[in-house]
C-alpha positions as CSV (number, residue, x, y, z in Angstrom):
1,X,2.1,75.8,-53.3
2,X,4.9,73.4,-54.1
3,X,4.3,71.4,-57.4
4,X,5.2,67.5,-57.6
5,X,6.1,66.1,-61.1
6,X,7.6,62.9,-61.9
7,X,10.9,63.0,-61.9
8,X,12.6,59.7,-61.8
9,X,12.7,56.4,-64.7
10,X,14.8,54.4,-62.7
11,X,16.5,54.3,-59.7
12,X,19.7,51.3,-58.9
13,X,20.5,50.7,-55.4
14,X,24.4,49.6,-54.9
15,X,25.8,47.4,-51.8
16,X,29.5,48.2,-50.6
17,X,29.8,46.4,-47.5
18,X,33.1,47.6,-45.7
19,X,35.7,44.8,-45.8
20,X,39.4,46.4,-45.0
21,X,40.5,46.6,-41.5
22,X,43.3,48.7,-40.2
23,X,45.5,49.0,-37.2
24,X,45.1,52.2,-36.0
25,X,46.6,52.7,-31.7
26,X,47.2,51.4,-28.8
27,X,47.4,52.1,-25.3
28,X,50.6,52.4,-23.5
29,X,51.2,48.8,-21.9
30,X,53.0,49.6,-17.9
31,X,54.1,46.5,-16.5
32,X,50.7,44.6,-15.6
33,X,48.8,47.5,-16.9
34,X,45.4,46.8,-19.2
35,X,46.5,48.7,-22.6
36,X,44.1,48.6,-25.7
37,X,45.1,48.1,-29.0
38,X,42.3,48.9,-31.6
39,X,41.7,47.4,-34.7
40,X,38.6,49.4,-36.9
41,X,37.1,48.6,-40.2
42,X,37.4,51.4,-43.1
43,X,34.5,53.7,-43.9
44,X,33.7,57.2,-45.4
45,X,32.8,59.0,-42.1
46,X,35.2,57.4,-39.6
47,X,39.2,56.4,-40.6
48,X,42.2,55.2,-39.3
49,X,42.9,59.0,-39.3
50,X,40.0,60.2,-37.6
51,X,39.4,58.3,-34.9
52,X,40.7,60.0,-31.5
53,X,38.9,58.1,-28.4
54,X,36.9,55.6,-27.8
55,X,35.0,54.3,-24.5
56,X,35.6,50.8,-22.9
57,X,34.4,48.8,-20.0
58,X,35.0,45.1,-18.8
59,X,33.4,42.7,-16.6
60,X,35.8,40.5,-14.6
61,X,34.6,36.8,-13.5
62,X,35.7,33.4,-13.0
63,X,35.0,32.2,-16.6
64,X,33.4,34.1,-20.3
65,X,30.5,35.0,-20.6
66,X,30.7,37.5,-17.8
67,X,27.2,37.9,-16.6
68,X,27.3,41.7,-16.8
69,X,26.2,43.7,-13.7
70,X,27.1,46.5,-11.6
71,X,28.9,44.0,-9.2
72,X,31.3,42.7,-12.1
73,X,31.7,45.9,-13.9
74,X,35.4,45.9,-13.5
75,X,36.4,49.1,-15.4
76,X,34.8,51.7,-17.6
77,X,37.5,54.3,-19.1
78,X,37.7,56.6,-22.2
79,X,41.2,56.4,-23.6
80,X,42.0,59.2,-26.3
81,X,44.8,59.5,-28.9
82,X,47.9,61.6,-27.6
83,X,48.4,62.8,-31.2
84,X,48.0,62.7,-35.1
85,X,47.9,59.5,-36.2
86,X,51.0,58.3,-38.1
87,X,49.3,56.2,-41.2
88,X,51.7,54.0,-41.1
89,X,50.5,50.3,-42.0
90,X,52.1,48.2,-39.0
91,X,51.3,48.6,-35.3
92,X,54.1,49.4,-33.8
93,X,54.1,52.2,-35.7
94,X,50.7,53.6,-34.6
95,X,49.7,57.2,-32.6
96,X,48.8,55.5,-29.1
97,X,46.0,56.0,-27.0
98,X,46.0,56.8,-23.1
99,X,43.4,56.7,-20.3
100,X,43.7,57.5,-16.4
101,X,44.2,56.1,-13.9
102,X,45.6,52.9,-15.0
103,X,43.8,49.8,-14.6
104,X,45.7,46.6,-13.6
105,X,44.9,42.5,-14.7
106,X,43.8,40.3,-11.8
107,X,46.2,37.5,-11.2
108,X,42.9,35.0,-12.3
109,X,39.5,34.5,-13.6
110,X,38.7,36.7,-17.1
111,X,37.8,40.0,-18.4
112,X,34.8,40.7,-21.1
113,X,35.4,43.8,-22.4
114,X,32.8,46.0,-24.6
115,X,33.6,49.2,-26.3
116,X,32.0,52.0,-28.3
117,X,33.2,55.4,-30.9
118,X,33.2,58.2,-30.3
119,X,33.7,57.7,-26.4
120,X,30.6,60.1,-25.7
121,X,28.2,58.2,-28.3
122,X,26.8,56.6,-25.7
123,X,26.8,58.5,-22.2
124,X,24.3,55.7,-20.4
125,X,25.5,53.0,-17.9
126,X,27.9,50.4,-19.1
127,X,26.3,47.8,-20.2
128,X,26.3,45.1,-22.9
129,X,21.9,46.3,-24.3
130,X,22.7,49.8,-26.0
131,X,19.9,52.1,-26.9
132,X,20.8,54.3,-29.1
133,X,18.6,57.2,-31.3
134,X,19.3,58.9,-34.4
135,X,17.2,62.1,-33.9
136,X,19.7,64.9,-35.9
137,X,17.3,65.7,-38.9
138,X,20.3,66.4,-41.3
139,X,23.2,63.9,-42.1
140,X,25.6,66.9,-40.6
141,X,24.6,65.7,-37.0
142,X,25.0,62.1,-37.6
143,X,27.8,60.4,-36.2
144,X,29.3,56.9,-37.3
145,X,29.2,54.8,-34.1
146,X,31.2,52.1,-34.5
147,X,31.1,48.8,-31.4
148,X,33.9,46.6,-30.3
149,X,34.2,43.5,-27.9
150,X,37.5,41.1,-26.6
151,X,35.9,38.2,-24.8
152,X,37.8,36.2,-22.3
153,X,40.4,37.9,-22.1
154,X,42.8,37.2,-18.9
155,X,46.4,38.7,-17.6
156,X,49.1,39.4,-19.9
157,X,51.5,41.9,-21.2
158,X,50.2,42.1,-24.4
159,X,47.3,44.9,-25.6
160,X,43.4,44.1,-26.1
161,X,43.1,44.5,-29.3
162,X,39.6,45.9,-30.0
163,X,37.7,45.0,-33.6
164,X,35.9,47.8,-34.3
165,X,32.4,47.8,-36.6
166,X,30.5,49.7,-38.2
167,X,26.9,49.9,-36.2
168,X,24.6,51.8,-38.0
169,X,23.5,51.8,-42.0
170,X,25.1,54.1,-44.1
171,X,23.1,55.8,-47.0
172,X,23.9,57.7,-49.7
173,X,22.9,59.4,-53.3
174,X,24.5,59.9,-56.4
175,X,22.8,61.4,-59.7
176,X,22.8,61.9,-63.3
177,X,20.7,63.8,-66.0
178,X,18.9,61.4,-68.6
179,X,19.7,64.1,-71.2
180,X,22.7,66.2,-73.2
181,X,20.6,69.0,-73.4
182,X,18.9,69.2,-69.4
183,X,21.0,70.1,-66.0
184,X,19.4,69.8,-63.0
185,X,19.7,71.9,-59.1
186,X,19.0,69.3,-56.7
187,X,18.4,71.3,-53.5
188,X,17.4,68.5,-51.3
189,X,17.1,64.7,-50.9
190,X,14.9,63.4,-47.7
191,X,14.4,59.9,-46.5
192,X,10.7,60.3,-45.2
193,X,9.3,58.2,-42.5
194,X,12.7,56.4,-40.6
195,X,12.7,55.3,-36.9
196,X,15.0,57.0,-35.3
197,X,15.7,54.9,-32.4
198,X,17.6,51.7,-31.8
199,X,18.5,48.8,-29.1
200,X,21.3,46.5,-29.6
201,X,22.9,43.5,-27.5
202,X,26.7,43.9,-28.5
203,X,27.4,40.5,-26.4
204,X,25.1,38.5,-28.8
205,X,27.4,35.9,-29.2
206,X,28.6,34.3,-32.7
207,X,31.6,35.0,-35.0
208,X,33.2,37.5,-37.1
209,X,32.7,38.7,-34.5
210,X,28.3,39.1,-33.8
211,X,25.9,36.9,-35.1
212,X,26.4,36.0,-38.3
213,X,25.6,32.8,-40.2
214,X,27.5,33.1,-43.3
215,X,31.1,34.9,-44.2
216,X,29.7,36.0,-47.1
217,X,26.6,37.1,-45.3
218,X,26.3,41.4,-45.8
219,X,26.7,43.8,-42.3
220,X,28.2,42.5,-39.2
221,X,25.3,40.6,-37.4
222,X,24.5,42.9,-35.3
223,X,20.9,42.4,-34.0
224,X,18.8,45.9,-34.2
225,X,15.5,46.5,-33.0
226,X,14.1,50.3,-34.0
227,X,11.2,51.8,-33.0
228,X,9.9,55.6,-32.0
229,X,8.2,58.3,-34.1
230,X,8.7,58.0,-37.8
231,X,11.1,61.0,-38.6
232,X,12.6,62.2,-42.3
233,X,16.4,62.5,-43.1
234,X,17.9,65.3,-45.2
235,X,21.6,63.8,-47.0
236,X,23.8,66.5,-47.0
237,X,24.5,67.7,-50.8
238,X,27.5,69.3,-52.3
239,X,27.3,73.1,-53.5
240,X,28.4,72.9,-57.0
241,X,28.2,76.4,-57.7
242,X,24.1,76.1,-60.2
243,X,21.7,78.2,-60.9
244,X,19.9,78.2,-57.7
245,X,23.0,77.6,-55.5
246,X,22.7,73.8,-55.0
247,X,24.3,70.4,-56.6
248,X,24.5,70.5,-60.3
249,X,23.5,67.6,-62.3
250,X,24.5,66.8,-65.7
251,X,24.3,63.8,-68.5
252,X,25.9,60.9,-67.9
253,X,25.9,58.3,-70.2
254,X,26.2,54.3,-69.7
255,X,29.8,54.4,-71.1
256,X,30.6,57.4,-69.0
257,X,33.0,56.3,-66.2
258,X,31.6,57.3,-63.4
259,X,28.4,56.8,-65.0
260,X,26.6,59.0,-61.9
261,X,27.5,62.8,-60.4
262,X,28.9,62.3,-56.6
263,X,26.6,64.9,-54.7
264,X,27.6,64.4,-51.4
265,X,29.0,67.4,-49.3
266,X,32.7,67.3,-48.1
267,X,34.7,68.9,-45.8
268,X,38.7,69.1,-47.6
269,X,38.7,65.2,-48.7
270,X,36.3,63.7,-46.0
271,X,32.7,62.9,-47.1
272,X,30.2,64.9,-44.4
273,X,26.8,64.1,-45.9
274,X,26.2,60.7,-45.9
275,X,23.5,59.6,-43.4
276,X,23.8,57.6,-40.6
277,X,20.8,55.7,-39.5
278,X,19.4,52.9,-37.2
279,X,19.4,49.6,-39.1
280,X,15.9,48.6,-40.3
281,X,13.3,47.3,-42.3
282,X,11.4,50.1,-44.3
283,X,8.1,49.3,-46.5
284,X,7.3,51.8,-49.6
285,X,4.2,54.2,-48.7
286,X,1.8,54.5,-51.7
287,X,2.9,57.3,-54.2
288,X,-0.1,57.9,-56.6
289,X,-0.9,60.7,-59.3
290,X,-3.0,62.1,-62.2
291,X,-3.1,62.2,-65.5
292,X,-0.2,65.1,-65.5
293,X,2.1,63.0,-64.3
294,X,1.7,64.8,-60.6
295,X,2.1,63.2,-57.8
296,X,2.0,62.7,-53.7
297,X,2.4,60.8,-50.9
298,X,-0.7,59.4,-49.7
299,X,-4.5,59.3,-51.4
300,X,-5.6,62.2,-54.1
301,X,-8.4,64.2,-53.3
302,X,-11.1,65.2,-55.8
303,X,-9.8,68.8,-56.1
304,X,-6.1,67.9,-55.9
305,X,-6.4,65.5,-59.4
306,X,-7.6,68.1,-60.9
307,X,-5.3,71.1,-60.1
308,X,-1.3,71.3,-60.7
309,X,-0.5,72.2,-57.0
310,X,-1.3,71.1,-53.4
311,X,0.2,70.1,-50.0
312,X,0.6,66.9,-48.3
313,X,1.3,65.1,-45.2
314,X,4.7,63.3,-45.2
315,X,4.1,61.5,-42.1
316,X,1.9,58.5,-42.9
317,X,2.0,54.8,-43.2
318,X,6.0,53.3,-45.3
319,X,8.5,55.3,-46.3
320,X,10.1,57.3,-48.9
321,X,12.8,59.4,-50.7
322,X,11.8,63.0,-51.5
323,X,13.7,64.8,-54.0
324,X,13.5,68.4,-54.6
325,X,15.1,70.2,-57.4
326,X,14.7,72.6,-60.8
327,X,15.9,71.9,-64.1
328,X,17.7,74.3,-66.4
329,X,18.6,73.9,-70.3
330,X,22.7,73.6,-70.5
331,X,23.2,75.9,-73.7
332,X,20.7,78.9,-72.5
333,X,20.1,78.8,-68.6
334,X,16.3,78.9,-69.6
335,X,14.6,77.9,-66.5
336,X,12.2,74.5,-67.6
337,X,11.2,73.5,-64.3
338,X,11.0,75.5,-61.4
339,X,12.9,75.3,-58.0
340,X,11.1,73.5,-55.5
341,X,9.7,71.1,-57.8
342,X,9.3,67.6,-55.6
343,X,8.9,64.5,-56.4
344,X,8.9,60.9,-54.1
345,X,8.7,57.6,-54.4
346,X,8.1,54.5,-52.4
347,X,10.9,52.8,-50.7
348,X,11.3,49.2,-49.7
349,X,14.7,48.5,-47.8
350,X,16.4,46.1,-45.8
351,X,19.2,48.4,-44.0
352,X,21.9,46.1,-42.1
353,X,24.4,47.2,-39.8
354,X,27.8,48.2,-41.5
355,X,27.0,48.1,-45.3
356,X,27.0,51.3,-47.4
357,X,24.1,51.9,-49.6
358,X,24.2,54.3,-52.9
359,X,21.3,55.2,-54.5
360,X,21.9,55.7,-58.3
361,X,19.0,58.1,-59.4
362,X,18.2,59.2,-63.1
363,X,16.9,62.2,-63.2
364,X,14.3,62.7,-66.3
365,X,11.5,65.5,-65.5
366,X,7.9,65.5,-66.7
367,X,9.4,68.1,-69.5
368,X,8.1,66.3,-73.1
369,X,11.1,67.3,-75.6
370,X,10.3,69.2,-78.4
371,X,9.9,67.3,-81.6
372,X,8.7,67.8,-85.4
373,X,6.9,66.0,-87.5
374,X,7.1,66.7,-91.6
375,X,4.8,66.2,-94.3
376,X,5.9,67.4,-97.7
377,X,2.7,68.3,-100.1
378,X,2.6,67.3,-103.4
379,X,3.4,69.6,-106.0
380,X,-0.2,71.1,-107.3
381,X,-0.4,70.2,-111.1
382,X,-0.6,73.9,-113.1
383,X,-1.7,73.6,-116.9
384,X,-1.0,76.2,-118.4
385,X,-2.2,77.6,-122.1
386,X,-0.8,76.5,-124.9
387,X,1.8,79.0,-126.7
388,X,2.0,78.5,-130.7
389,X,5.7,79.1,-132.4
């Protein structure tokens, strides 16, 4: 059975909102044609580089707000990039995007137009509530869905220019041994117990551009509601080439710079692993243990605080992270704690759309380090018999 030791003294959580925006294609504008012209906020997953479609659809009326319906639906396309992106910094200059067949302004009234990335995120009916669910267990089948809206906009020969955000919370781990002498194999982290599915009204209205009541306020405003079957989240780690095949650890001091070990997998220079999840509000489940420093999720039995090994049921009442690791010695390779050694602890979060979370862990172990104490006896008095000269 799988032990569970303590393993972490201290865990910081660090908030990078995303705050750069970049112009990044545009539709090909013919005559009285609707062309798009997207504008989308930097992140890890998805870049000015990688994003190759997107889906649109406006409602047409006399004045904005459009009441949305299947009646004003106006137009629902999927335009897609005819090429690699050029990186340059000004529009003009970027790869543009092209949908069929063309759709053309009315000579009055106004156009409310709602869009969503990648242009099969969301395969339901147009409209302006989007349920949307998280159900890939590992962050390798997450996908960073990002929204966009252009209210009231009526004929002209320039482009819509969409504002993309960020939808969804972004989550990820970095690491660092608490000691010179101590490497660790992380083999897995889990976020236990997340709902995995989401509604959203992307016409909520308000500025910047959703609802938001501050500029410095974190996320974009957008207004989640999650609910469904508690389900866990594995973050996808970097191979590092340790002992067991998994992401090496190491020391990392306070005055180190970076102070922390980025685990997160890549693929060539693109981060992969981070997770992708509804926006939420998670409360810590109760982590308790006995006097070996073991410990679970949920109540001890009699028998389990008393023995060094048990099971448990991760899917109960708050949440958690669950990491799962060994721990070698640097200088010898001697095995110190064994792989598959777990430990969690409880998790309290706030998780807004559009805002990166890190999760700085320490890594420590329940290994005591070996110490000496010295004592230095007296020197025992000898007399010895007297010699005569």
């Amino acid at each position: 059975m799988k032990k569970n030791f303590l393993l972490l003294a201290g865990v910081a959580t660090m908030f990078a909102a995303c705050s750069q925006d970049d112009f990044i294609s545009e539709n090909e504008n013919n005559g009285n044609a609707i062309g798009f012209s997207t504008i989308m906020t930097r992140a890890a997953e998805t870049t000015t580089t990688s994003m190759t479609d997107f889906r649109v659809w406006g409602y047409y009326g006399e004045a904005s707000p459009v009441t949305a319906s299947s009646t004003s639906l106006y137009m629902d396309v999927k335009p897609t990039s005819s090429g690699t992106h050029s990186g340059t910094t000004t529009e003009s200059g970027y790869e543009k995007f092209t949908y069929s067949p063309l759709k053309f302004w009315p000579l009055n009234g106004v156009i409310d137009f709602f869009a969503v990335s990648p242009k099969d995120a969301y395969s339901s009916t147009a409209s302006t509530t989007i349920e949307y669910n998280v159900t890939a267990p590992a962050a390798s089948g997450h996908t960073d869905l990002l929204f966009a809206r252009a209210l009231n906009q009526s004929r002209q020969s320039a482009r819509v220019k969409m504002d993309f955000k960020h939808a969804l919370s972004q989550i990820r781990f970095e690491a660092r041994s608490a000691y010179e002498t101590m490497k660790f194999a992380v083999s897995s982290i889990e976020l236990v117990n997340v709902l995995p599915n989401g509604t959203v009204n992307i016409a909520s209205t308000g500025t910047n551009p959703w609802s938001i009541t501050a500029a410095n306020t974190p996320g974009n405003g957008l207004k989640w509601s999650a609910d469904g079957t508690a389900q866990n989240y594995s973050f996808g780690l970097a191979s590092t080439g340790s002992a067991v095949g998994n992401a090496t650890v190491v020391y990392k001091s306070d005055t180190d710079n970076p102070k922390y070990v980025g685990i997160i997998s890549k693929t060539g220079d693109t981060e992969t692993g981070a997770l992708m999840i509804i926006p939420q509000t998670l409360t810590a489940g109760t982590v308790t243990a006995n006097s070996n420093g073991i410990n679970k999720i949920g109540t001890m039995t009699t028998s389990e605080a008393a023995t060094a090994g048990y099971t448990y049921n991760e899917l109960n009442n708050g949440s958690y992270i669950k990491v799962t690791y060994a721990a070698y010695d640097v200088a010898t390779g001697v095995e110190l704690i064994p792989a598959g050694t777990e430990q969690v602890f409880g998790l309290d979060a706030t998780f807004l759309p559009g805002v990166k979370y890190t999760y700085q862990l320490t890594l420590k172990g329940i290994l005591q380090p070996i110490e000496f104490q010295a004592q230095v006896e007296p020197w025992a008095p000898v007399t010895l018999p007297g010699v005569e000269i």
